[in-house]
VMD Tcl script that draws the C-alpha trace (Angstrom):
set ca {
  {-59.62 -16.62 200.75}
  {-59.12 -17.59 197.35}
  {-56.68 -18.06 194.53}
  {-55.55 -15.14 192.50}
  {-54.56 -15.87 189.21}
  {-53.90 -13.39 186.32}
  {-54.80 -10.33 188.59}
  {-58.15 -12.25 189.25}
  {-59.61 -13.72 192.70}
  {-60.77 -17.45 192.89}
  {-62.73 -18.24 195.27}
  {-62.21 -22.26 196.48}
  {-66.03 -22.89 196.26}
  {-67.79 -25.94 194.76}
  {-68.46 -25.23 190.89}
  {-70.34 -29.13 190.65}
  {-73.37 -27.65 189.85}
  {-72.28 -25.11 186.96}
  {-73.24 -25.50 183.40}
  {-71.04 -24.52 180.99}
  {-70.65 -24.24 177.50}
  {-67.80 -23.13 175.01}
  {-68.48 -22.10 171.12}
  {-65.16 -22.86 169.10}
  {-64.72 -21.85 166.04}
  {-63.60 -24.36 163.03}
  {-61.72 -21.32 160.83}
  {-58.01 -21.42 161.78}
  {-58.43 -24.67 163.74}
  {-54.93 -25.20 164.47}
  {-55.16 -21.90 166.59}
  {-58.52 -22.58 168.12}
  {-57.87 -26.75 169.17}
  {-55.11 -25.52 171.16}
  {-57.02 -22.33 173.13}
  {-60.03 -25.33 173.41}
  {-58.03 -28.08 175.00}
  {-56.55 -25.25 177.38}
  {-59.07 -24.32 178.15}
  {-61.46 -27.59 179.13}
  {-58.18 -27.99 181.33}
  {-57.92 -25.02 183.21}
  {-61.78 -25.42 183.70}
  {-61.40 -29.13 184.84}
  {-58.77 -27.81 187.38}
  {-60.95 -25.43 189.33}
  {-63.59 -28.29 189.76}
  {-65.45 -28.03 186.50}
  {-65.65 -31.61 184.87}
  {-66.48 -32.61 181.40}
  {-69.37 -33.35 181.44}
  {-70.21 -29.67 183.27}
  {-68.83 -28.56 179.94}
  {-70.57 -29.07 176.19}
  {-68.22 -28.15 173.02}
  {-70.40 -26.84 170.21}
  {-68.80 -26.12 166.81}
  {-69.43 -23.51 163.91}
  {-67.56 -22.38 161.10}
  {-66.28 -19.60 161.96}
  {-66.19 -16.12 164.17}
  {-69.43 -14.49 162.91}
  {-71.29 -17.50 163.71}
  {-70.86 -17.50 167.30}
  {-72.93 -14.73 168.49}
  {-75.57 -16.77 166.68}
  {-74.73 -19.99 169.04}
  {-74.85 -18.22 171.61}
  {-78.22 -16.74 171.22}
  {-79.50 -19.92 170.54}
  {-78.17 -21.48 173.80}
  {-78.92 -18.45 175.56}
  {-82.76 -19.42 174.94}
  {-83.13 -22.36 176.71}
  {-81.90 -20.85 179.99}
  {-79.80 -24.05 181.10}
  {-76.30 -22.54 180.56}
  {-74.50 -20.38 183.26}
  {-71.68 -19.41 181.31}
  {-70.49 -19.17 177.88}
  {-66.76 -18.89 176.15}
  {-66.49 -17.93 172.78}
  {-63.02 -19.02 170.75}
  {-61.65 -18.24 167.33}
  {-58.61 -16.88 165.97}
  {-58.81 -14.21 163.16}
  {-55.88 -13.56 161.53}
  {-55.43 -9.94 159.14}
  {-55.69 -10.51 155.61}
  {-54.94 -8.02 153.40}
  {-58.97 -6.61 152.97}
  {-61.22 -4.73 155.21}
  {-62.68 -8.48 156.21}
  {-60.54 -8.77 159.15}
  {-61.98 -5.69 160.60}
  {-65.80 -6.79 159.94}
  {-65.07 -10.33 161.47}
  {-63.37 -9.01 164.35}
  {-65.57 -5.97 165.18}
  {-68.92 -8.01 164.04}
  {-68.40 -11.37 166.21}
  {-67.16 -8.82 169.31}
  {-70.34 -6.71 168.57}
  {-72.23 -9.40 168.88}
  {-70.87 -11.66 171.83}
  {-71.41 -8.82 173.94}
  {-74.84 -7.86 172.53}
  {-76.03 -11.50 173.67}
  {-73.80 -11.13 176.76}
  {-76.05 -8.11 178.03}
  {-79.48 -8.59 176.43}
  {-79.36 -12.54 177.62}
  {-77.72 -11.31 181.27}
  {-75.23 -14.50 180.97}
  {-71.73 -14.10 181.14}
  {-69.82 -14.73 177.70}
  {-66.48 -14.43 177.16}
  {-64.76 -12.69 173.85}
  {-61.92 -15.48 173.75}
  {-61.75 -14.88 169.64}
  {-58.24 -13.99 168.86}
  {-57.44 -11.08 166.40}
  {-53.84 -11.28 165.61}
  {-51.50 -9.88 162.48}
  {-50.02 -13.09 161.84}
  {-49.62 -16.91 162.18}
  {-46.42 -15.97 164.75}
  {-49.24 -14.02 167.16}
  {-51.78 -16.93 165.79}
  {-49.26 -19.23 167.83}
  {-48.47 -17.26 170.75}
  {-51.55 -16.60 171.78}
  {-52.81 -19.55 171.01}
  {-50.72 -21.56 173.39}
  {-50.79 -19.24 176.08}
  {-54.96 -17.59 176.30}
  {-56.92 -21.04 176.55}
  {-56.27 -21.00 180.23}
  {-56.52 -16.59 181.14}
  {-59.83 -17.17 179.07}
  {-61.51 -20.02 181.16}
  {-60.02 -18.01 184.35}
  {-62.23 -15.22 183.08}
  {-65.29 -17.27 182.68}
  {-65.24 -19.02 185.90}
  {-64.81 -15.47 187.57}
  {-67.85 -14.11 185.97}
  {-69.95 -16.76 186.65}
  {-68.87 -17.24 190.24}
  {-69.70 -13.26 190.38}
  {-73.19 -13.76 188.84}
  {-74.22 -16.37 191.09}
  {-72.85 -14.22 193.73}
  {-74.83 -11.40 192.72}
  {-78.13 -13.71 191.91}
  {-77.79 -14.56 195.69}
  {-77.58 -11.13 196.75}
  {-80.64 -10.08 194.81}
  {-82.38 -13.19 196.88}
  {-81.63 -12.15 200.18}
}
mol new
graphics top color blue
foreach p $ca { graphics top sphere $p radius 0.5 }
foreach p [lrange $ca 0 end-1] q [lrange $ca 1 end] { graphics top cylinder $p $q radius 0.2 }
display resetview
């Protein structure tokens, strides 16, 4: 059996072979350094190494969904986690960001059939910015190794 962690089932298999790749964003890079290193650690200790694992940057939360189409393309990526941290302002942009970047994450999520991972932060404040900051990193590589240890799953199903 496996490991449950945040209401979600591990299984102790060997994740060698996955190919990984996480999109941070630069914008609020206090926030999104910390969620990053968490989570490259909690990846490293289910069995995913670095070099399993390539970091790409871009400026900010509306660029990601772009990133990930672009990796989604070449088809040598099995799983993909998205970070940024959008704090409220005080004009409708917080809403576009966060809605727009979530919008399109999943978009490429479903039309690309890889799993992605919404780990952009929208908080109120630089007190939430913090909190979560320090403790989602790890929840939101849980979440990614779950989904792709359920695609594969399913990808072997489909085989047999």
């Amino acid at each position: 059996m496996g490991q449950s962690v945040d209401g979600l089932e591990l299984s102790n298999i060997d994740r060698s072979s996955y190919r990984l790749r996480i999109i941070c964003s630069l914008f609020n890079e206090k926030y999104t350094n910390r969620l990053l290193a968490d989570s490259c650690s909690e990846l490293k200790f289910y069995g995913i190494d670095n070099p399993q694992v390539k970091i790409t940057k871009v400026p900010g939360a509306l660029e990601i969904p772009f990133a990930i189409s672009k990796i989604s393309v070449y088809g040598n990526c099995d799983g993909i986690l998205a970070l940024g941290c959008i704090l409220r302002g005080e004009t409708y942009h917080f809403e576009v960001v966060a809605n727009e970047s979530a919008r399109g994450i999943q978009e490429v999520s479903c039309n690309k059939n890889i799993p992605c991972i919404n780990g952009v932060l929208t908080v109120e404040n630089e007190t939430q910015a913090f909190e979560r900051s320090v403790s989602k990193g790890r929840s939101f590589a849980k979440a990614l190794i779950y989904m792709v240890d359920l695609s594969k799953s399913l990808e072997k199903e489909r085989k047999e």
